[in-house]
Every structure is written in structure tokens, then in C-alpha cells.
C-alpha positions in Angstrom: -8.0 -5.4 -13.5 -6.3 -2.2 -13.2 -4.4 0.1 -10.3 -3.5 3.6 -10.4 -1.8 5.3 -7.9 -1.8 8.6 -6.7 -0.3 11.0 -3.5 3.3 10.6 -3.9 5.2 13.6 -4.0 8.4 15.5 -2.0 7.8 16.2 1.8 10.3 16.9 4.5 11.0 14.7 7.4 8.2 14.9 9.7 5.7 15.3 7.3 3.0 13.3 6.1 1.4 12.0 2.6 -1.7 10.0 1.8 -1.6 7.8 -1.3 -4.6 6.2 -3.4 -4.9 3.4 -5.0 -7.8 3.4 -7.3 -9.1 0.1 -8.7 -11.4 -1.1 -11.1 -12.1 -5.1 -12.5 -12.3 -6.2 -8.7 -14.1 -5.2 -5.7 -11.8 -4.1 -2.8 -14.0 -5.6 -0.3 -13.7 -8.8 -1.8 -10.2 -9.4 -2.4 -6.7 -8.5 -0.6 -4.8 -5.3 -1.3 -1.9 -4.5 -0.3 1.1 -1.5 -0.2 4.6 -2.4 -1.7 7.5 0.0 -1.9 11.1 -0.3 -3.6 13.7 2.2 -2.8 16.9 2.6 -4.8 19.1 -0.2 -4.9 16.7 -2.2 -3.2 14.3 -5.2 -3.2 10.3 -4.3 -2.8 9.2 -4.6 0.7 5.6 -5.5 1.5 4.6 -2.2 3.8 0.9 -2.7 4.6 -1.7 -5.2 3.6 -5.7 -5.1 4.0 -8.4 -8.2 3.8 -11.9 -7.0 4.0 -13.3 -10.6 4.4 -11.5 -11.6 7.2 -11.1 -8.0 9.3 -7.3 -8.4 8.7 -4.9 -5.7 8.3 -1.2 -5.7 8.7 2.1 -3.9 8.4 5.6 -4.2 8.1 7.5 -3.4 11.5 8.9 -0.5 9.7 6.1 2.0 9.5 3.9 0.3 12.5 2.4 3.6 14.5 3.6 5.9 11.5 1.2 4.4 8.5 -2.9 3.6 8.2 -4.0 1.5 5.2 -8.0 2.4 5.1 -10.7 2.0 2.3 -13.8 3.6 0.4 -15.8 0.4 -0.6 -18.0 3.5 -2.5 -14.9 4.7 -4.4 -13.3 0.8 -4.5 -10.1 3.1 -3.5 -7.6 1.9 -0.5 -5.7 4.4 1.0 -2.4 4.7 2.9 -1.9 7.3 5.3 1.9 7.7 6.0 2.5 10.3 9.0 6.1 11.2 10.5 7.6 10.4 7.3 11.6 9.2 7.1 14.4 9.8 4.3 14.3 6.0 5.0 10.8 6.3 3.7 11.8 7.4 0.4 11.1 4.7 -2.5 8.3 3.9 -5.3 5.6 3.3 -3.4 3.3 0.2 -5.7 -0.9 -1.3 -5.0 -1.2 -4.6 -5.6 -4.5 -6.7 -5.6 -4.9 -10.4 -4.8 -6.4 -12.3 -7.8 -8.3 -15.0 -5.5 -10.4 -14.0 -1.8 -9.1 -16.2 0.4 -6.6 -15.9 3.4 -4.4 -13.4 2.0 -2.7 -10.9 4.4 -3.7 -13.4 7.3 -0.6 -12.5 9.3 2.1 -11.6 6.9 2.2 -9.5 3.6 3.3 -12.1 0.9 4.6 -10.3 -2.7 4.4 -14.0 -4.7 0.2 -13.5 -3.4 -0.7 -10.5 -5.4 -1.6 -10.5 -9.2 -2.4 -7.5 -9.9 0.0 -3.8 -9.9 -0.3 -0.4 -10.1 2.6 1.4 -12.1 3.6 2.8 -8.9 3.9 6.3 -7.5 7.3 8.2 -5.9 7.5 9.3 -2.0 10.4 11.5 -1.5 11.5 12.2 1.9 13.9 15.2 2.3 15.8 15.2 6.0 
């Protein structure tokens, strides 16, 4: 299983950016992805989690109203759509796949549930 992400880059406050995650070795629509991020300093947060199966999506309280997680079952690609970006945004921003379907992302985003990383890509918010 692999996961490459793309999209980061350096944007002002205000701005927005859409990262990829492109997988291959497991169907999208069969298992749980989800949206990590570690700023300096700091622990990885779960931001945004999607399961398929179960019509489930969820984010952290954080970036609720400001960020989309969406798919392409055609391109096996999740997206995440992050709009009225924040310095506070700034971090690695990581994909991560579930290694079982099941009840992943239920109601909460649980790192110690996914298997699977990308090698992460940087978001840069300037103020």
C-alpha cells in the first residue's frame, strides 16, 4: 500500500490550498482514510477522516467550516480542501489509510487506527 501526497505549498492567511492523497494497494471506497498534520514542536493531530462504507466523515473542531475531505473513487485519490487558511494551520500535513474496513472514523479520528502513511506534504501559512 502506498500514499503520496501532493498540494502543500506557501499561501497567505486567507487563502486556500487543496491537497491529494493518491493511493494505490487499497481501494478508497473500501477502507478509512484520514488527514493528519504535525506542526513544529508538536504532536500529529487527526484533522479530517472519511469512511465510504458507512457515509461517515469527520473533522477536528479546529478546521470545522474551513476544510472539505472529498474523493475520486475513479482516481482512488481523497482530497482535502482547506479554505480561510491560518498561520495556526501551518504544519506537515500526512494521508493515512486504515488497514481493515470496519468502523473507522465512526465519530472520532483515531491515529493508533491507521496503517498506512504518506511521507507527508508542507502547508505554510504566512499572516
Amino acid at each position: 500500500v502506498q500514499l503520496v501526497e501532493s498540494g502543500g505549498g506557501l499561501v497567505q492567511a486567507g487563502q486556500s490550498l487543496r491537497l491529494s492523497c493518491s493511493v494505490s494497494g487499497l481501494r478508497i471506497d473500501e477502507y478509512p482514510i484520514g488527514w493528519f498534520r504535525q506542526a513544529p514542536g508538536k504532536e500529529r493531530e487527526g484533522v479530517s477522516c472519511l469512511n465510504t462504507n458507512l457515509a461517515r466523515k469527520q473533522y477536528a473542531d479546529s478546521v470545522k467550516g474551513r476544510f472539505t475531505i472529498s474523493s475520486d473513487y475513479a482516481k482512488n485519490t481523497v482530497y482535502l480542501e482547506m479554505k480561510n487558511l491560518k498561520p495556526e494551520d501551518t504544519a506537515v500535513y500526512y494521508c493515512a489509510a486504515q488497514g481493515r474496513p470496519g468502523y473507522g472514523c465512526y465519530d472520532s479520528i483515531i491515529e493508533r487506527e491507521f496503517d498506512y502513511w504518506g511521507q507527508g506534504t508542507q502547508v505554510t501559512v504566512s499572516s
